[in-house]
C-alpha positions, -999 to +999 in steps of 0.1 A: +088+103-541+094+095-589+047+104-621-003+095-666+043+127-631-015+157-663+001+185-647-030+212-640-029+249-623-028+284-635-011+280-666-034+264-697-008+236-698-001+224-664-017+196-661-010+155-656-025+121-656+018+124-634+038+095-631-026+095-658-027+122-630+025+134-623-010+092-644+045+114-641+056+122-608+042+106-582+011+080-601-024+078-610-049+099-588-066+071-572-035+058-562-017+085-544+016+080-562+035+099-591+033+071-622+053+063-650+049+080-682+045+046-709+073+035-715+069+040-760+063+077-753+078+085-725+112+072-729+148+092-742+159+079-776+191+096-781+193+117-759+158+136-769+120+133-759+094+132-781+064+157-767+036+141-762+000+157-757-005+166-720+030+169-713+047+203-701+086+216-696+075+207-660+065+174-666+093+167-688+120+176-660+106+158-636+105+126-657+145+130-665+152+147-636+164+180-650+157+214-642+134+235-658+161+259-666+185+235-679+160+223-701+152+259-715+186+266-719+197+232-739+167+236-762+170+273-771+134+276-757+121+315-759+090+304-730+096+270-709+053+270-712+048+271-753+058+235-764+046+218-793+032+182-795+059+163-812+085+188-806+119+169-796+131+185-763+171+175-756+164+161-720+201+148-714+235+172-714+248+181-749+284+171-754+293+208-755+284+234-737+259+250-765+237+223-766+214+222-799+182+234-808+151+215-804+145+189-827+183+187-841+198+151-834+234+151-820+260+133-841+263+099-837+294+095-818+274+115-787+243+093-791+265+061-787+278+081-757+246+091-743+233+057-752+254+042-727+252+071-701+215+058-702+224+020-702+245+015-670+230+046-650+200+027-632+228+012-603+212+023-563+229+052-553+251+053-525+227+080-504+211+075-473+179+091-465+166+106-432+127+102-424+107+133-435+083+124-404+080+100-379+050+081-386+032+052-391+038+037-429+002+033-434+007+025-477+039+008-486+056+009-523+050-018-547+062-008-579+029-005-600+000+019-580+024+032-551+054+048-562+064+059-526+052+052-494+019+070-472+026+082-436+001+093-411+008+122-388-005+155-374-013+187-392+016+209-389+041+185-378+071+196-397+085+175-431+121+179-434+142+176-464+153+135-460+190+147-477+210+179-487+201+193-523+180+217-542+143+226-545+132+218-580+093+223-575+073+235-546+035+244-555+002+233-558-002+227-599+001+190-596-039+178-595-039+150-568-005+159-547-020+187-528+010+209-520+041+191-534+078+198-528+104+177-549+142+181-540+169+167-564+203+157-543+224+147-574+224+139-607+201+105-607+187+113-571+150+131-559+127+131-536+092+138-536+066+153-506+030+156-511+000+168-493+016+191-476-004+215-453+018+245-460+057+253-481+085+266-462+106+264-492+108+280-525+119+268-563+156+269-564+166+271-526+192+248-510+180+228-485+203+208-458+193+174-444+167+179-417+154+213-428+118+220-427+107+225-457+068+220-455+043+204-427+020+180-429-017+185-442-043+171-465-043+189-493-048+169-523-062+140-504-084+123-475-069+121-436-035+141-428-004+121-443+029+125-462+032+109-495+069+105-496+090+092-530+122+088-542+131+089-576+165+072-592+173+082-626+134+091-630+124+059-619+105+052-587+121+028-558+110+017-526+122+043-501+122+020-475+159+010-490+172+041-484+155+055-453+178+050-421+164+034-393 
């Protein structure tokens, strides 16, 4: 469910106005989804962001849909929460396996690489999705306020993982999302699940199609739902697409 993904909690810099509230991962505040970043400052240009004010390692990964500690690791970071405004972070794979410092452009044979990685990666997947929860779809996707898709249910019904893949957040820092659990399942592939009453899972843990991994609540917002997105290649699409019947 992706965010404007300002990312806000116990550490000075989490804060988002997420995909102006994640307004990165999941969209503005008012409209219950994660937004886009702009697209001037919040794109890759050869393979590198550009920090921008408000942002955070978090924030960043969940834009390009990287982990936390892949980002640390390709930029030579000593503390994934001390970035600077204006600080390139490398935000796609370094041709080798050293990566480069932050702020040091690859040659140009790798950004013509890259470049195309970039170009031709925004094809559907081939995945298909299980519901989260059963539910009536009471806010549908449209691209531009909703990112995902609203359904109503119970407190503590159980949200399952909709796919196999791995935890890359699960925590209550995102102002707006309540309790929020994002799984990545490959490469150009995540999900997002917000609201939640309580976490079953933790940063890092496999999860299997079906698993529980929070239940529903109404933390973050009004009236027990699920906001649920999916995210290809850091863009939003209608889940509906995916979901199986």
């Amino acid at each position: 469910m992706i965010l404007e993904w300002k990312l806000y909690g116990m550490l000075r810099r989490l804060g988002i106005c997420l995909i102006s509230c994640m307004g990165l991962l999941l969209g503005g505040c008012q409209s219950n989804t994660v937004a886009e970043a702009p697209v001037m400052s919040g794109s890759a240009h050869n393979g590198f962001y550009r920090v921008q004010r408000g942002d955070t390692l978090y924030r960043i990964g969940l834009r390009f849909n990287q982990n936390v500690n892949t980002l640390v690791r390709w930029n030579n970071l000593a503390n994934a929460n001390e970035i600077e405004v204006g600080q390139l972070i490398r935000v796609r794979k370094p041709a080798s396996a050293s990566g480069r410092p932050a702020g040091v452009k690859p040659p140009s044979g790798r950004v013509a690489r890259e470049s195309e990685v970039v170009a031709t990666g925004t094809a559907a997947p081939d995945i298909r999705l299980q519901w989260p929860v059963r539910g009536t779809v009471i806010s549908r996707f449209n691209g531009q306020t909703q990112k995902g898709i609203d359904i109503a249910g119970s407190r503590g019904t159980p949200v399952k993982a909709a796919a196999a893949g791995t935890v890359q957040y699960a925590g209550d820092e995102l102002r707006g999302y309540g309790r929020l659990v994002l799984i990545k399942h490959s490469n150009s592939t995540m999900t997002a699940y917000a609201y939640n009453d309580s976490l079953k899972v933790r940063n890092g843990q496999s999860v299997q199609m079906g698993q529980t991994i929070a239940t529903m609540g109404d933390s973050g917002t009004t009236g027990v739902k699920l906001h649920f997105e999916v995210r290809v290649n850091s863009r939003a699409v209608n889940p509906l697409r995916y979901l199986s019947d």
